[in-house]
Backbone bond lengths (Angstrom), bond angles and torsions (degrees), N, CA, C in turn:
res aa  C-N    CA-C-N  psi(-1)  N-CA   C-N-CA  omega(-1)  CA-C   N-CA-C  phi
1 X - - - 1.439 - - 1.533 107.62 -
2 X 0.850 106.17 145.94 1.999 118.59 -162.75 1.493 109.16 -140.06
3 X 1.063 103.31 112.53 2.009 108.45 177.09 1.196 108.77 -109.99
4 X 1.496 120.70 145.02 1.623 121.62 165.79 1.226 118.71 -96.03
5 X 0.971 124.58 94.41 1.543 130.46 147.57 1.219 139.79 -40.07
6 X 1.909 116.39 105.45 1.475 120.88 -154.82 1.823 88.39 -133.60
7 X 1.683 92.30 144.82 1.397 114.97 171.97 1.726 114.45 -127.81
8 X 0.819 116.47 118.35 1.870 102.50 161.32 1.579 111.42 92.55
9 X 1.419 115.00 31.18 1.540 114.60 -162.65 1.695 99.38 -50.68
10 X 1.606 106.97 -61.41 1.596 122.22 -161.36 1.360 106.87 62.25
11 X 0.983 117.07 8.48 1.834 98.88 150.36 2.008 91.32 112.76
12 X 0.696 109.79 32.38 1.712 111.35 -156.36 1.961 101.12 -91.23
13 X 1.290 124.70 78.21 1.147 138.07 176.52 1.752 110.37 -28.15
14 X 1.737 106.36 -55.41 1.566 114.55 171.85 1.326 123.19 -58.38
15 X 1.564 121.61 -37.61 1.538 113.79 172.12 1.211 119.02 -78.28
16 X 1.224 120.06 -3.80 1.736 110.58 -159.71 1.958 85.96 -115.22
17 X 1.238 135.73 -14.03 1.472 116.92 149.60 1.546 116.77 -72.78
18 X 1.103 111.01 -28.78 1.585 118.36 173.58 1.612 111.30 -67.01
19 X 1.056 115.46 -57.25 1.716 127.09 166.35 1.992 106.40 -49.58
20 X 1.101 135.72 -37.54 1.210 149.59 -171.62 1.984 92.32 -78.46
21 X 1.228 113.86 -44.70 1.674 96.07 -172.05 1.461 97.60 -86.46
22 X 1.582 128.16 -25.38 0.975 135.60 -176.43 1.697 116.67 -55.06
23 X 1.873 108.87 -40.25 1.245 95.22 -178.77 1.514 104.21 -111.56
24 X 1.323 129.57 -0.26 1.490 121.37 146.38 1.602 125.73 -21.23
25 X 1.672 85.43 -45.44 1.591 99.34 -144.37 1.593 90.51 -80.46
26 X 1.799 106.36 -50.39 1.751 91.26 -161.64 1.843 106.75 -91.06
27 X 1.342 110.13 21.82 2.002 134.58 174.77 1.348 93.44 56.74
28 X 1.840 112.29 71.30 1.418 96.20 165.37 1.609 91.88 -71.97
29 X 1.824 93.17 170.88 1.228 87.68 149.29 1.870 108.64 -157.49
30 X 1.835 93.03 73.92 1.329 92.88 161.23 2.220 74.51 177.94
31 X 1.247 95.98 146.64 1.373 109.58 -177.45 1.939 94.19 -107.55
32 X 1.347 127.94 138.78 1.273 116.89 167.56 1.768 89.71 -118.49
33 X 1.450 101.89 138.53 1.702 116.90 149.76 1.086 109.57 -92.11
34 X 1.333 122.00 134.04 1.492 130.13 167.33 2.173 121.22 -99.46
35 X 1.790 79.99 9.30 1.527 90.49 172.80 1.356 118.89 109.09
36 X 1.431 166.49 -151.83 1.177 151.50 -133.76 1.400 116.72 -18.16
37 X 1.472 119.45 42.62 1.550 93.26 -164.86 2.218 83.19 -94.80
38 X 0.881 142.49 13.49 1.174 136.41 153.59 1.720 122.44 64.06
39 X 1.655 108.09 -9.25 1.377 106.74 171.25 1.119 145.04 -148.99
40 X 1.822 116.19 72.02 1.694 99.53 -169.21 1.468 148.90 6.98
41 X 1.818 111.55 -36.70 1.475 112.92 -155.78 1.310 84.38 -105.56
42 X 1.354 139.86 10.16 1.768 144.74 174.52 1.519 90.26 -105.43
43 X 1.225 143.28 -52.64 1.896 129.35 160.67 1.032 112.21 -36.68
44 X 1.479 122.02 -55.82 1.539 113.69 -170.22 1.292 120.74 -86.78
45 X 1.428 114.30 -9.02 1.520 112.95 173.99 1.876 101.03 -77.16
46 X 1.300 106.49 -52.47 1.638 121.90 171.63 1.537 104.67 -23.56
47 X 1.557 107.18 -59.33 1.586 106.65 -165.90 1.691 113.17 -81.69
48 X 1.653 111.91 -21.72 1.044 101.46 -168.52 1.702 110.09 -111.90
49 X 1.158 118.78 1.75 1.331 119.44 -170.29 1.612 103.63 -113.47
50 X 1.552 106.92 -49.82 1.594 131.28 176.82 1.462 87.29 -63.40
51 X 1.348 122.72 -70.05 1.650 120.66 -169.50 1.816 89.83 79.91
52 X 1.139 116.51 59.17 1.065 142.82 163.28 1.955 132.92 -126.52
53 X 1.686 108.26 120.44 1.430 115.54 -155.86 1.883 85.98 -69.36
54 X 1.337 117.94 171.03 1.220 123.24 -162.64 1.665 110.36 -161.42
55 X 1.624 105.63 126.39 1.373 102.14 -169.32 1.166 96.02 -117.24
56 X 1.558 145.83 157.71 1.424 126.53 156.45 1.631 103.99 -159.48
57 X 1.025 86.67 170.16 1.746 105.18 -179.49 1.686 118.06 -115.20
58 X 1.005 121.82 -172.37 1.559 122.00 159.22 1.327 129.62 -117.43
59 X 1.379 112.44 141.83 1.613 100.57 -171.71 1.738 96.04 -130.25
60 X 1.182 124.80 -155.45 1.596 130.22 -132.40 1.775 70.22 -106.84
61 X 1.013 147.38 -15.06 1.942 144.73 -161.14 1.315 98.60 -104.26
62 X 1.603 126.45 -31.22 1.212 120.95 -166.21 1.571 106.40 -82.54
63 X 1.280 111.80 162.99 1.627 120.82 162.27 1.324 105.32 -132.06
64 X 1.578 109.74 -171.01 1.443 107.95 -162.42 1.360 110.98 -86.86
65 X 1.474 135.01 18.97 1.577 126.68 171.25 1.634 90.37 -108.27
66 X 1.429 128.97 11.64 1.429 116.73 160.69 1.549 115.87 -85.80
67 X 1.934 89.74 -32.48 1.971 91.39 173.57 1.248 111.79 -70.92
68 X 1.590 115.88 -29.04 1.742 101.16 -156.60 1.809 89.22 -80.12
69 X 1.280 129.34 -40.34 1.448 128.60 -170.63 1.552 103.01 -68.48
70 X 1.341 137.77 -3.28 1.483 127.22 157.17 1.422 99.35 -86.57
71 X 1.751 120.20 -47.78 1.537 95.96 -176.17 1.433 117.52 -70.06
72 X 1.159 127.78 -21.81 1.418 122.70 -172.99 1.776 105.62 -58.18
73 X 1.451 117.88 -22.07 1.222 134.88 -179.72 1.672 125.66 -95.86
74 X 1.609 111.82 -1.04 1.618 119.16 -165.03 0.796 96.41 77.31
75 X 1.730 173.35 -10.17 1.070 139.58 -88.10 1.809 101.33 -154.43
76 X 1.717 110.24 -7.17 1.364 101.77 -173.94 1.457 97.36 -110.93
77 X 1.436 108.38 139.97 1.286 120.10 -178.60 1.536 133.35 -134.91
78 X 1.907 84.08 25.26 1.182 103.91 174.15 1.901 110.44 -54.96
79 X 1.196 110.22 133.98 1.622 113.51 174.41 1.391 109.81 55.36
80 X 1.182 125.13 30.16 1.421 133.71 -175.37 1.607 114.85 -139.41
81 X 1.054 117.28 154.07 1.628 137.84 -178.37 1.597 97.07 -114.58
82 X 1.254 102.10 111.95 1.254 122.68 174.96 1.790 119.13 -132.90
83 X 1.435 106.31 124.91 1.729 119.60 -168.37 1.882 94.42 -103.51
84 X 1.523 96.62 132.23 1.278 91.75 -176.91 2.096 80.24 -148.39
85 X 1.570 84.96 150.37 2.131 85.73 -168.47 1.286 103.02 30.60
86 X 1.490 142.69 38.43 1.262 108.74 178.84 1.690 143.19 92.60
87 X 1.642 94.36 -1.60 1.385 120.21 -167.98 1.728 97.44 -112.03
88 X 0.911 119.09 117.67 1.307 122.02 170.49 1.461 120.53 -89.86
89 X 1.271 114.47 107.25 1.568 126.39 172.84 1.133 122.98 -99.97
90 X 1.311 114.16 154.70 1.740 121.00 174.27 1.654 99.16 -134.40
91 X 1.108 118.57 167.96 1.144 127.02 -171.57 2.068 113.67 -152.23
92 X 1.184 100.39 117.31 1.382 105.01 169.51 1.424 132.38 -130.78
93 X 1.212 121.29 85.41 1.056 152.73 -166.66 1.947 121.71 -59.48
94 X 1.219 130.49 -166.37 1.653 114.07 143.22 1.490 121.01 -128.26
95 X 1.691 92.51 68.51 1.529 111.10 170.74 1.633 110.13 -77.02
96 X 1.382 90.85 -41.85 1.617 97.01 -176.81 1.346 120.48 134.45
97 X 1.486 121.05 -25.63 1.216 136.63 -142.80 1.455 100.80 -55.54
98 X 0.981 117.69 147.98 1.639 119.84 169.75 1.254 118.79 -98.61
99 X 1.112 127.52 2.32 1.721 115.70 171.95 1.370 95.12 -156.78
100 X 1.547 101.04 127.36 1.283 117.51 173.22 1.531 122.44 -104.73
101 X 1.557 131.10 -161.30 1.633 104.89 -151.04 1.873 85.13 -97.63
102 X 1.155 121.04 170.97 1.556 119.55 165.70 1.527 105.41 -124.43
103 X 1.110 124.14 34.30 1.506 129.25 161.62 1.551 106.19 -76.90
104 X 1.291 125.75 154.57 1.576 120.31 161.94 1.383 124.28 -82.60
105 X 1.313 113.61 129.36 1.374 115.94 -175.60 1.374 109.25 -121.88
106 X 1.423 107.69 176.54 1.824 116.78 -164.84 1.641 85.01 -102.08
107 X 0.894 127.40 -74.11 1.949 118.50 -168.19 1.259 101.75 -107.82
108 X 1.110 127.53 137.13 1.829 150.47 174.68 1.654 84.89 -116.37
109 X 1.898 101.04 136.89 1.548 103.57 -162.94 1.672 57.18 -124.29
110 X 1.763 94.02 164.95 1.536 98.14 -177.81 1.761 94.13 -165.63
111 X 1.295 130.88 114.89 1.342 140.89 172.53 1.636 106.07 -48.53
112 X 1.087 129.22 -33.01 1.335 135.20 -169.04 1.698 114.98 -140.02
113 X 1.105 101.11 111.84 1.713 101.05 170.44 1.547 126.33 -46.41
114 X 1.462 142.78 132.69 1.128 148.60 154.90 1.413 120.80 -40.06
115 X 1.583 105.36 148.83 1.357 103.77 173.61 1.841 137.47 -46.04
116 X 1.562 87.48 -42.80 1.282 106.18 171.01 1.571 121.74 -90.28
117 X 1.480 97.05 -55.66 1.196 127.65 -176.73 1.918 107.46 -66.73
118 X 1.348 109.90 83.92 1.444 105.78 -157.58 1.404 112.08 -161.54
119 X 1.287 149.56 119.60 1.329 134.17 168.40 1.274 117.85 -112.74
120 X 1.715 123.80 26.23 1.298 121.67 143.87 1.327 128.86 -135.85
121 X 1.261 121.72 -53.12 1.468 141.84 163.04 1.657 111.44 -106.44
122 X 1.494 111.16 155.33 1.385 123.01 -167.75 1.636 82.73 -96.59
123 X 1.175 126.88 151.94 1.635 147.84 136.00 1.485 148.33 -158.19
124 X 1.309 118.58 -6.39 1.563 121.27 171.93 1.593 103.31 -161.91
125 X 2.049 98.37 117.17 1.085 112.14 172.52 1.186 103.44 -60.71
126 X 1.612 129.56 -56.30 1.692 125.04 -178.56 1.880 117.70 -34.16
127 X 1.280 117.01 -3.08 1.243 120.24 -177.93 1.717 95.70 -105.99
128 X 1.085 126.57 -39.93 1.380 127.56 177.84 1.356 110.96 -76.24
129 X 1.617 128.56 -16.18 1.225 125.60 178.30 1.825 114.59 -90.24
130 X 1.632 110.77 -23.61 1.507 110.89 165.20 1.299 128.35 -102.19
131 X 1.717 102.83 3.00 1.737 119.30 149.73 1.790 121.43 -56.62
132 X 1.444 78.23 -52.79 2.080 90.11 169.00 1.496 118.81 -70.98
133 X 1.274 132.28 -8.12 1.243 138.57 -179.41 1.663 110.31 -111.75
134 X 1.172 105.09 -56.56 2.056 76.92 160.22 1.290 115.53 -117.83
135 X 1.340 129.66 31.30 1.773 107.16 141.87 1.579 97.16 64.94
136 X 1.095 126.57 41.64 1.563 121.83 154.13 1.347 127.89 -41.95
137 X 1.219 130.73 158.57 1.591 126.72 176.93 1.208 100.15 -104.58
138 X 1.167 125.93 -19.44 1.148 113.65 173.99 1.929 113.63 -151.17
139 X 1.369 123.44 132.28 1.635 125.68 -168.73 1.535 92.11 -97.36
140 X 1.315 114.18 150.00 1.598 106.81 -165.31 1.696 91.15 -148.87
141 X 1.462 114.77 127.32 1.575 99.99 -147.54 1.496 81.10 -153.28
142 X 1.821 90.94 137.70 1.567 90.53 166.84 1.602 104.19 -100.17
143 X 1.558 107.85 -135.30 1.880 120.50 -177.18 1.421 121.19 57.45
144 X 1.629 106.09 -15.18 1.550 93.79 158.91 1.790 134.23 -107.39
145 X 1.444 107.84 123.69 1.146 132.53 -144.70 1.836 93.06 -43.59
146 X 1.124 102.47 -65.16 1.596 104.06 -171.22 1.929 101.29 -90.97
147 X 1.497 117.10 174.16 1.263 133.85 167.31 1.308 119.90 -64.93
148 X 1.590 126.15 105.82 1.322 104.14 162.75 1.771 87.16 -131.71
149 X 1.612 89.76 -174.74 1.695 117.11 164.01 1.417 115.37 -152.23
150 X 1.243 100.06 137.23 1.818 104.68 176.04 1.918 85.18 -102.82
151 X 1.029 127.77 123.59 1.289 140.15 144.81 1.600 113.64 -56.11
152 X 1.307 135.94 -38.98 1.502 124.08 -152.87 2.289 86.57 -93.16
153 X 0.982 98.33 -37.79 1.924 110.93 167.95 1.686 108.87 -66.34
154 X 1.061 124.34 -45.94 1.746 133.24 -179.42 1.567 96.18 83.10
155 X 1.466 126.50 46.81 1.065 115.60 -139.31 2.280 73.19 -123.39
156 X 1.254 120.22 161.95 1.688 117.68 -167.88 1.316 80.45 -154.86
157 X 1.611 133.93 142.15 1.284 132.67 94.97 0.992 157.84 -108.96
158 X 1.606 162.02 152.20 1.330 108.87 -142.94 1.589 102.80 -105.92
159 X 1.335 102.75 -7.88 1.595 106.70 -160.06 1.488 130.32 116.37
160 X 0.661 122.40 176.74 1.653 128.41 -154.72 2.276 84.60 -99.47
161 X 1.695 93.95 123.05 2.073 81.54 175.77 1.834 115.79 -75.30
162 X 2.015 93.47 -13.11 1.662 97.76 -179.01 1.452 115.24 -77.79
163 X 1.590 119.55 -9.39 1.009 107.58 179.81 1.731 109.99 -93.95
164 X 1.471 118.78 -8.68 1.185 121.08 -167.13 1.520 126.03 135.16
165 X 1.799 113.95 -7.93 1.499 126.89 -139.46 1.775 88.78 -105.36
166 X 1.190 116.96 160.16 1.500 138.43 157.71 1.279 111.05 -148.12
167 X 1.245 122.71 139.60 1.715 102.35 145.19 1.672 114.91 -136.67
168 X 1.341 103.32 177.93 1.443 128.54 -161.08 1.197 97.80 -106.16
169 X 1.497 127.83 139.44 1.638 131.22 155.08 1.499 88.03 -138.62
170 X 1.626 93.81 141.13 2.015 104.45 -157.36 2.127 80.95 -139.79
171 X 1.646 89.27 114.64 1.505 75.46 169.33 1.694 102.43 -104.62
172 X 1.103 120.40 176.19 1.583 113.36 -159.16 1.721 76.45 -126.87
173 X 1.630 101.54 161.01 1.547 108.91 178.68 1.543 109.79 -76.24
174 X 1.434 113.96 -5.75 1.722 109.74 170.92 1.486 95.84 -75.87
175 X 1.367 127.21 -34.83 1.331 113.54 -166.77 1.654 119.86 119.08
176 X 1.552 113.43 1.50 1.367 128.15 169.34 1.302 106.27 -60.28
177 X 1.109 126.60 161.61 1.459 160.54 170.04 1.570 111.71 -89.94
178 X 1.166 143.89 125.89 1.568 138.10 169.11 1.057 110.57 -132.89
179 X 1.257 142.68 144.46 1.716 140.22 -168.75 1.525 103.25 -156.01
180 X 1.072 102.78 126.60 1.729 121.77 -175.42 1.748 101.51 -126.33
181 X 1.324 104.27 152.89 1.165 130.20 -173.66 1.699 81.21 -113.43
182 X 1.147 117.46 163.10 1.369 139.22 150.92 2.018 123.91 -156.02
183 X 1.668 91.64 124.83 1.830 83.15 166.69 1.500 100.64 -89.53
184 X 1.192 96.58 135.05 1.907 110.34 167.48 1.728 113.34 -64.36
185 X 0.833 122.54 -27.40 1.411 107.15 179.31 1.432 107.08 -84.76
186 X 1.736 120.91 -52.36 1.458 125.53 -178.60 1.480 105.54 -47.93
187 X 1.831 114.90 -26.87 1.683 99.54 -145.59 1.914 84.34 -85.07
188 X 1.810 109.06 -30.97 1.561 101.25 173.72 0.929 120.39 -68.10
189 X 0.856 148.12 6.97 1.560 160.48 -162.97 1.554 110.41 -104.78
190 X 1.284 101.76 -48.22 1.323 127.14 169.15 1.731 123.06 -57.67
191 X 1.571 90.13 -66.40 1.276 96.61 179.79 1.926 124.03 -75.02
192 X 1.585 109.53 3.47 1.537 112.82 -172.45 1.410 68.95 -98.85
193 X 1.231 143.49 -81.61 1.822 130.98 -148.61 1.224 106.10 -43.22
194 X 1.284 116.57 -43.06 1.857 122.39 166.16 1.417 131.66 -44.42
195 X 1.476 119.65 -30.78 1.310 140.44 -173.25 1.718 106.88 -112.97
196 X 0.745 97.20 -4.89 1.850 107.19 -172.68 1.188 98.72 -106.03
């Protein structure tokens, strides 16, 4: 099972058809927002054109017809525990919510990286305080501009999508973890010499 991991859409009509052949190609089959994506009618094109399932959060770009167009879809999981194939997610967003779930989950999606819990910039202890309470396998974080991962933290981001960034988290049916970085132009670049 293979998810795409998106940060920073802002409403960008050209990346999100580019993102659509992108996860055709490697069969995601679940798109995550990690929040700025800034435009309802880019969710519903996602779900209905991509025909792609859709998880997302909120970030400091979104307003509230970005939450109601994920819930109109299952799809917001801000302050919520949500099972999808079997993958248990939580989602913490900057809605505000004050209590998040304390069940253990496999990916905690998080609009903003933790103090600790972080592999580029420091910003919200409240993200390091529901890291310690369910023990995620994996912290999945937007706000940092480029892709990194601290492995010894379990901490992923994929990168900013305006600068070029996606990433991949591939769980395998043993139950491994896989995390890909991708540049969007190199990976099209790639994949037209491939198809050509």
């Amino acid at each position: 099972m293979i998810f795409t991991v998106i940060y920073d859409l802002k409403g960008s009509k050209s990346i999100v058809r580019v993102l659509c052949f992108i996860t055709k190609y490697f069969k995601t089959s679940l798109i995550i927002l990690l929040g700025n994506t800034a435009s309802p009618t880019i969710i519903e094109w996602l779900k209905s054109k991509c025909e792609l399932n859709i998880l997302g959060i909120i970030g400091e770009y979104d307003t509230v017809a970005v939450a109601t167009a994920l819930s109109r879809i299952n799809g917001l999981v801000e302050c919520k525990y949500v099972k999808y194939n079997g993958v248990a997610f939580l989602g913490l967003g900057l809605s505000g919510c004050q209590e998040a779930n304390t069940e253990r989950v496999d990916l905690f999606l998080s609009s903003k990286p933790g103090l600790y819990y972080t592999c580029c910039h420091s910003c919200s202890d409240r993200v390091d305080s529901v890291v310690k309470r369910v023990n995620p396998r994996l912290l999945i974080t937007g706000s940092c501009r480029k892709p990194c991962y601290d492995p010894s933290k379990r901490v992923f981001s994929p990168g900013s999508v305006r600068l070029g960034y996606i990433g991949l988290v591939e769980l395998s049916e043993r139950g491994e973890l896989h995390i890909r970085s991708l540049n969007i132009e190199k990976t099209t670049i790639e994949l037209n010499h491939y198809l050509n």
